[in-house]
N, C-alpha and C positions, 0 to 999 in steps of 0.2 A: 282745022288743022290739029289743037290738041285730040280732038275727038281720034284722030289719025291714029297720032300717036299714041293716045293711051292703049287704043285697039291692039295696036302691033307690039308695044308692052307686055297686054294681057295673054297675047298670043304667043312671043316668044316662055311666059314664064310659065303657061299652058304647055307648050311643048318641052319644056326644058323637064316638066312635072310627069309627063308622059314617059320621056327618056328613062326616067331615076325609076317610075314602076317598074319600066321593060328589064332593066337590067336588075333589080332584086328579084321581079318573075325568075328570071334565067336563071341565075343564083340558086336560088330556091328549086327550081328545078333540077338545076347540078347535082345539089347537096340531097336530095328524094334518088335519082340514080346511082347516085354512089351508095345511097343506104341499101337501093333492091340489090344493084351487082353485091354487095356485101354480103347480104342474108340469101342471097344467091349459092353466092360461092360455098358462104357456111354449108348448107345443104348438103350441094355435091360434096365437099366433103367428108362430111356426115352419111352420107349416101354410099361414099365410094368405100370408106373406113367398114361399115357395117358389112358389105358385099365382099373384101376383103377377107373379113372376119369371119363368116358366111361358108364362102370359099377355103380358106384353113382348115377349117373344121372339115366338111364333106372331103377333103384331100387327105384328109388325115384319118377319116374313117374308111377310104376307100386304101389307103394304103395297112390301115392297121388288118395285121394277120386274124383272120377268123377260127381259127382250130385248125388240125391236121389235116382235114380232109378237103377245105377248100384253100388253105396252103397248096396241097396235091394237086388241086383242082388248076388253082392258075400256075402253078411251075408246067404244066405239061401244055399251056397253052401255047401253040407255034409263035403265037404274035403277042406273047406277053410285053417284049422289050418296046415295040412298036407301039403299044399299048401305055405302057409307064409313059414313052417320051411323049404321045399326045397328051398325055393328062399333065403332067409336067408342062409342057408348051403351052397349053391352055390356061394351067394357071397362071404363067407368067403374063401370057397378055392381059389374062380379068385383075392380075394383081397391078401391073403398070411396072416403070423401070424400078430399080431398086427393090423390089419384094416388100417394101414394109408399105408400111399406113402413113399416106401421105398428108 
């Protein structure tokens, strides 16, 4: 009969030892995906900032006037206006709401 008992002793403090791993595993594990979404996130937006940044720039050389003759060149284009607003429209969606760097 002690023999019994010692058994199911050993066995509750066996399982009770198993419990306290499982739940530091888990823990441990939480604390690893909170680090990747983290270095995650930095990324994208490090990723999103640079393509921003990227995008300004090529906006702003497509906007900036090249001499008089291709000034000429796009004023007499029928579809200049249509033309601004896509590129304008486009960058607002590559930029995201608010226009700056998020």
């Amino acid at each position: 009969m002690d023999r019994v008992l010692e058994a199911e002793r050993l066995a509750r403090s066996a399982i009770a030892e198993c419990e306290k791993q499982c739940h530091e595993s888990l823990e441990q594990a939480r604390r690893e995906r909170r680090a990747v979404l983290e270095r995650a996130q930095q990324r994208i937006i490090t990723l999103h900032t640079r393509a921003a940044r990227a995008l300004e720039q090529r906006v702003a050389q497509i906007r900036k006037p090249r001499g008089p003759a291709a000034g000429a060149g796009i004023g007499q284009h029928p579809d200049r206006v249509q033309l601004q607003a896509a590129i304008e429209h486009l960058a607002d969606r590559l930029i995201g709401p608010g226009g700056e760097e998020n």
